[in-house]
C-alpha positions, 0 to 999 in steps of 0.5 A, spaced: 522 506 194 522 502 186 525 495 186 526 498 178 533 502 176 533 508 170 536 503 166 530 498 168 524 502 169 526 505 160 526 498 159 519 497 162 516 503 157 520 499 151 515 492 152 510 496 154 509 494 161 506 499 167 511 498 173 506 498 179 502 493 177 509 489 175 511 491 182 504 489 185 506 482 181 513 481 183 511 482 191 507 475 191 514 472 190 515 474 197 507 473 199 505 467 196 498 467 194 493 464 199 490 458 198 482 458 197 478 458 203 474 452 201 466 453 203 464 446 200 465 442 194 459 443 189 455 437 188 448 436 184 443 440 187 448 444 191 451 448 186 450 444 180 445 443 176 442 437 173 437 438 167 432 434 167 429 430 160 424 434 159 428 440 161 433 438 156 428 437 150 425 443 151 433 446 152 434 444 145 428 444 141 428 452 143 436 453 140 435 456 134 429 461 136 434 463 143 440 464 138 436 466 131 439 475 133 445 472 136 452 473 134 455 466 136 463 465 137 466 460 138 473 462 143 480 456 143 486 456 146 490 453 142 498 455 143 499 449 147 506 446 144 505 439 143 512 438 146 509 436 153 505 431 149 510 427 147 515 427 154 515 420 154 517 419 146 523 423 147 525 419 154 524 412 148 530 417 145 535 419 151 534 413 155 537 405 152 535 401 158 531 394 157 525 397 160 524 403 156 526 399 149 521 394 151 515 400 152 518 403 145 518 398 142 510 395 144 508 403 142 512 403 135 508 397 133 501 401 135 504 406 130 500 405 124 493 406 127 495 413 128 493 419 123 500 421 123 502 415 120 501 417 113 505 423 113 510 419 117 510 414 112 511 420 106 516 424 110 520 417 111 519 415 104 523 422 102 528 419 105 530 412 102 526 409 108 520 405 110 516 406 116 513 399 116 521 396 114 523 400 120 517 398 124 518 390 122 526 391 125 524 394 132 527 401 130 523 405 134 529 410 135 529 412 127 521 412 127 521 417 133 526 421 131 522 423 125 516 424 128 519 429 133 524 433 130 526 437 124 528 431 120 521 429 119 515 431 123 518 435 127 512 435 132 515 435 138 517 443 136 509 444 132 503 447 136 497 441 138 491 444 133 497 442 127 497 435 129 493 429 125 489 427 130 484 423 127 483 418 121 477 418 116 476 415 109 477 422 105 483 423 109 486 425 115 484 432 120 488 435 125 485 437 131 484 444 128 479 442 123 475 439 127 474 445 131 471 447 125 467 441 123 464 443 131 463 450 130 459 448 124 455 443 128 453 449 134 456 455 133 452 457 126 449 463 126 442 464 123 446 466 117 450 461 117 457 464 118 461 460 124 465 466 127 472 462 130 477 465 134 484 461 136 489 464 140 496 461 138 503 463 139 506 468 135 512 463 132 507 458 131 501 463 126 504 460 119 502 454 121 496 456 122 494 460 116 497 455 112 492 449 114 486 455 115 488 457 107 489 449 105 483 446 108 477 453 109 474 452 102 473 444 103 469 444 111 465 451 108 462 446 102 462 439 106 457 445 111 455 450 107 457 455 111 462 461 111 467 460 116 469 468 119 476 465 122 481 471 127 487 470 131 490 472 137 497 472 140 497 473 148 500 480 149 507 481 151 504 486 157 501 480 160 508 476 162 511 476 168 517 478 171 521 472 174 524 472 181 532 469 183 531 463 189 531 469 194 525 473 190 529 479 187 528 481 180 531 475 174 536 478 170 539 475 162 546 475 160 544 483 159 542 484 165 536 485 163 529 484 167 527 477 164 519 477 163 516 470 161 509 468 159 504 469 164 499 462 163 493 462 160 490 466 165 493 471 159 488 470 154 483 474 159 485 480 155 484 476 148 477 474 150 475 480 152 477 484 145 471 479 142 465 482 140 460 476 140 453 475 145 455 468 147 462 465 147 463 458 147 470 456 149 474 449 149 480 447 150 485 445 143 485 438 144 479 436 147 476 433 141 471 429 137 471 424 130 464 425 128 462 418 130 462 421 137 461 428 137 454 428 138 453 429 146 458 435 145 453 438 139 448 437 144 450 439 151 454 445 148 447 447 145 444 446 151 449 450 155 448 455 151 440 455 151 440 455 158 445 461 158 440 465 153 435 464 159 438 465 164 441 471 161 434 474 160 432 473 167 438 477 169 437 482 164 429 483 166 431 483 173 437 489 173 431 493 168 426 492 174 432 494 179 434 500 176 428 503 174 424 505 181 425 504 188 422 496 188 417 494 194 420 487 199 416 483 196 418 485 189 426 485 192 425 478 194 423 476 188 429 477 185 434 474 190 429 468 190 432 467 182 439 470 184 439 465 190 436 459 187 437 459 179 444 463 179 447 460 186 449 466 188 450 467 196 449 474 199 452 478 205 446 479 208 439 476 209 435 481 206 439 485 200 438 491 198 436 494 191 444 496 190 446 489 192 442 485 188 444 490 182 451 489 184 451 482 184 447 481 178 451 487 174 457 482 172 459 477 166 454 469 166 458 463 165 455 457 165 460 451 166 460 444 164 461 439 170 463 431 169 462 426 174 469 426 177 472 418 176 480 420 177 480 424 171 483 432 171 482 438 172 479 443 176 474 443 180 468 447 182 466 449 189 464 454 193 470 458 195 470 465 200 475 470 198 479 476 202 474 479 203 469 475 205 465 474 199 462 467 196 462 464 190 462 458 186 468 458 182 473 453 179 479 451 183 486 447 180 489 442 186 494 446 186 491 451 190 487 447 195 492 448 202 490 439 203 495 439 209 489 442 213 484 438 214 477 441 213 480 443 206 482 436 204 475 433 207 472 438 203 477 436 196 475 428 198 467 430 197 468 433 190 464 429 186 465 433 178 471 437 175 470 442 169 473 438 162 473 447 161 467 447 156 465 454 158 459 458 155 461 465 156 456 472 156 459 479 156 455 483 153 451 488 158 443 489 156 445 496 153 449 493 147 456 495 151 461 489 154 464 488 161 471 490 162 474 483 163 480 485 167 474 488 173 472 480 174 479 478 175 481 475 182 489 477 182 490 473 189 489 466 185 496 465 181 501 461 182 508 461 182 512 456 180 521 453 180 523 454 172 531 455 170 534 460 165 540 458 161 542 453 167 539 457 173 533 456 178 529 462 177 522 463 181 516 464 175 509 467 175 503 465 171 497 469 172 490 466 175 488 461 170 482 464 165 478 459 167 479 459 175 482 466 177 481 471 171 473 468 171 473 468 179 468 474 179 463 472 173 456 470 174 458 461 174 452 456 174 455 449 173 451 445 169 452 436 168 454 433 162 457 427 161 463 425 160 462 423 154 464 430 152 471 430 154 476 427 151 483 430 151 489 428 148 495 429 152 499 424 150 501 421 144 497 414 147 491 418 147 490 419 139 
């Protein structure tokens, strides 16, 4: 019997929801999602892999040959709201205790060094105000009220890609330019056309439009190339129904069923709507001067050299499989390159010509790892699912059970973590795409405590693009240094 009455089921029509798959969604609210099954941390030699010089150079020298009659594209997440960034600029404002004044005060005077300090100064100016006179009286209620609100700034409601990240000579860059300066320096066709995609929040795409429009023309002349830039907004399908504290559905002032976004998870639909060979995908924030950003052209490069061969590999392989019943030693053969080079664990000793086609059939990602000294982020390891299947995967703290003991050991032999720095390939050997949504494990969101104009609600993101939406993927991890990730996740950071 449906949870859903008339009144709620036209509703579901409306937004564009299908109710089975709402109400398959609304049962883990009962259910929970399990934990993973941890099998054993990746580490180098055992599910990472560590290029070697030689490798690396040969890698690199090979780039432009392997991507020459590649599309290229370069995939960023970018709805993030920068109000998380700036949590402890507003607990300056609503607190007035001795310790929090002196904290303000200490960040106020660290002011000036910061890229947003000259449209700060300009805003302030506008109003009959000096930043440094206010910074000299120890005025950090002012000045943070500027950068945060409409009064000035108005950064704690604006998206992370819009802010002023970074200071050069000619100027100041928001993170979003520099995504374009590194798109120039990896992503470059052969024709020289950089193909770009941000997923953004619907309120938030003028913002976007106008600072691409303002700034497109000068980075096409500063690299000479020709910037193809599109957007997306995550698809009101994908959100998630909320749940009451006793797991029925949540309901508005309306009485209408209450839908919230369902995480980055989401974003699966936006990235497989994408035409390109190989996908370079990267966080908003995580991002370079130009002083520093050579190791993420290089390693971005050889992710995605590496990638193409493999991918080669693959290709041959499934053509073999496919064309004629293959002799034991030929089969062996490509479940030696599927075991040793792709790290993929079969069901039984000797697989079959059907199960090597299957396990081969499927989208490749090759995920940079860091040596894990304390920072986040999800880690790689290798997991067994419902079924009984292995696979490597990326896994988030939160869905590691570290009340059992063998889980917590084998958390606590965890040597990197994935900064996300993905390299993507979704297009089949015949010129076709795998259907993203086939490759999704649905058994690994997460469900979290929330409110709504002041009452608890229970809410629902869907598995993380890079943990359970990618669970069933092809996935090689790949060391990089740490001096590719360099997330700004607080106002510090810049």
């Amino acid at each position: 019997m449906s949870i859903f009455s008339p009144q709620d089921l036209a509703f579901l029509r409306q937004r564009g929801s299908d109710e089975s798959a709402v109400e398959r969604q609304f049962q883990y609210f009962t259910t929970g999602f399990a934990f993973a099954d941890l099998q054993c941390a990746a580490t180098v030699g055992n599910g990472i892999v560590r290029l070697s010089e030689a490798e690396s150079a040969q890698l690199l020298a090979d780039y432009d040959r392997l991507t020459a009659d590649k599309s290229l594209l370069k995939f960023v997440p970018a709805s993030g709201a920068a109000s998380r960034m700036f949590k402890q600029q507003y607990g300056y404002l609503e607190n007035d205790d001795e310790a929090t004044r002196a904290a303000a005060i200490q960040q106020l005077h660290t002011l000036p060094r910061l890229a947003l300090a000259d449209d700060l100064r300009a805003v302030m100016s506008r109003d009959g105000l000096s930043l440094d006179d206010e910074i000299r009286r120890d005025n950090y209620r002012t000045v943070f009220e500027y950068i945060l609100t409409d009064k000035g700034l108005d950064y704690g409601n604006k998206p992370k890609g819009v802010l002023q990240f970074h200071r050069y000579a000619d100027g100041c860059r928001t993170a979003f330019e520099e995504h374009l300066v590194e798109a120039a320096l990896y992503a470059r066709q052969a024709d020289g056309t950089c193909h770009l995609h941000f997923t953004v929040s619907p309120q938030h795409l003028p913002l976007f439009t106008e600072l691409l429009n303002r700034v497109k023309a000068k980075y096409e002349q500063r690299f000479g190339v020709k910037y193809d830039i599109t957007f997306s907004t995550q698809s009101p399908a994908t959100d998630t129904l909320a749940a009451t504290e006793d797991n029925q559905p949540f309901r508005d002032h309306d009485g209408n069923l209450l839908f919230r976004p369902g995480g980055h998870g989401a974003l699966i639909n936006n990235l497989g709507k994408l035409r390109a060979d190989i996908v370079f995908v990267k966080n908003i924030d995580n991002v370079f001067t130009d002083d520093t950003v050579a190791d993420t052209t290089k390693y971005k490069k050889l992710l995605a050299a590496y990638l193409i061969t493999l991918q080669a590999q693959v290709f041959d392989a499934l053509k073999r499989l496919r064309e004629r019943p293959l002799s034991d030693s030929e089969l062996f053969e490509i479940q030696h390159f599927a075991e040793e080079e792709l790290f993929i664990r079969f069901g039984t000793e000797h697989p079959g010509q059907q199960e090597l086609i299957q396990q081969l059939d499927r989208p490749i990602r090759v995920c940079g790892m860091v040596k894990n000294e304390g920072e986040p982020g999800g880690g790689p390891f290798l997991v067994k699912n419902a079924q009984g299947e292995y696979s490597w995967q990326i896994v988030e703290s939160a869905q590691i059970d570290t009340s059992a003991p063998e889980q917590k050991s084998i958390l606590l032999h965890s040597t990197h973590f994935n900064p996300v720095d993905l390299v993507c390939a979704f297009r089949k050997a015949d010129g076709t795409f795998y259907p993203l949504a086939d490759f999704v494990d649905p058994a690994t969101g997460f469900i979290s405590s929330k409110s709504y104009e002041g009452r608890a609600l229970k809410a629902m993101e869907l598995p993380g693009l890079w943990n359970g939406a990618m669970a069933r993927w092809i996935t090689v991890f790949v060391e990089v240094p740490l001096t590719t990730f360099h997330p700004v996740k607080t106002m510090k950071d810049l």
